[in-house]
N, C-alpha and C positions, 0 to 999 in steps of 0.2 A: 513586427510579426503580423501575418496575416489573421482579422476574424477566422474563428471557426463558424463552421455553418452550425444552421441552428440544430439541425437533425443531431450532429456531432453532440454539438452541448445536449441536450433533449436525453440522449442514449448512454451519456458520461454520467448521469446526476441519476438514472437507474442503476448503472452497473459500477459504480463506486461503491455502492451501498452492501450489494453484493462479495464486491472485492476487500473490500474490509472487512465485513464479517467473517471473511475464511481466513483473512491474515489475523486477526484475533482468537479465532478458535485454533490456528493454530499456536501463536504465545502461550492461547490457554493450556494446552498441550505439553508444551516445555517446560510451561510453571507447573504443572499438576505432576511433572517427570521429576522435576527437581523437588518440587515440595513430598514428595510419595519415596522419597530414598535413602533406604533406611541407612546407609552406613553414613550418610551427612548426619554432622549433628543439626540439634532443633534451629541455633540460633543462625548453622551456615546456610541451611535452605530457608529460612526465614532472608535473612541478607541477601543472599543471590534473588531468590526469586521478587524482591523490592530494588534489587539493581536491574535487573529485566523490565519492569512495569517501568518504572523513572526513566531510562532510557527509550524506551518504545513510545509513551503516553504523549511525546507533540510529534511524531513519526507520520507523517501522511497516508500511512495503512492504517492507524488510526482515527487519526481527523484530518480532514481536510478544508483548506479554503475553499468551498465552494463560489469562485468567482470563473465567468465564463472569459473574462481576462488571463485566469491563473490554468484555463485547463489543460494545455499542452505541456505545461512546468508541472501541473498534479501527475502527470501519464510519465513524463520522463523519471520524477521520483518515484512515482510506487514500481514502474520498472530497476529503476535502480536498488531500490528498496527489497527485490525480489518480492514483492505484492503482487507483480502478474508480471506476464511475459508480453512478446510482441504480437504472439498468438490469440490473446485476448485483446487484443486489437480488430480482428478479422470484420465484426461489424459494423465499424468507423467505414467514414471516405475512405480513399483511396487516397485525398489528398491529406487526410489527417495524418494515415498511419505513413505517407512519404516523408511528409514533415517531420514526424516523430524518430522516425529512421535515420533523418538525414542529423537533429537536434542527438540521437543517442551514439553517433561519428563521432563528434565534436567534442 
């Protein structure tokens, strides 16, 4: 697989940071939905909302490898992940977002 340019990496390692924070506030969202309802009992939104965190918490809209090796495989997951769209791509190369396009085919 080809290096990305550096601009790519450079612009990935700002708006990751970005991208995650909103996939988190929205988690927090769904747990604050499930934990706030009142016809679940105490111990079912307690469970649901720790089966939501345990499954989310190594999710790459949470943490990511930050390796400029790993960052076209970080873009295919948090796309996959619904973390962002291809739209949030717009200020990559041209050759990043072909690449990522051609890898989201496949």
């Amino acid at each position: 697989m080809a290096e990305c340019k550096e601009s790519d990496w450079k612009l990935f390692r700002v708006k990751v940071v970005d991208w995650q924070e909103n996939y988190m506030a929205r988690l927090n969202q769904k747990i604050i939905k499930i934990l706030s309802d009142e016809n679940r009992t105490q111990s079912d939104r307690f469970w649901k909302a720790s089966k939501i965190i345990d499954s989310e918490k190594k999710s790459v809209g949470v943490v990511c490898e930050l390796k400029r090796s790993m960052l076209k495989w970080n873009i295919v997951s948090l796309i996959n992940q619904k973390v962002i769209t291809m739209d949030d791509l717009s200020d990559f190369s041209s050759e990043l977002q072909e690449h990522i396009a051609l890898m989201m085919r496949d």
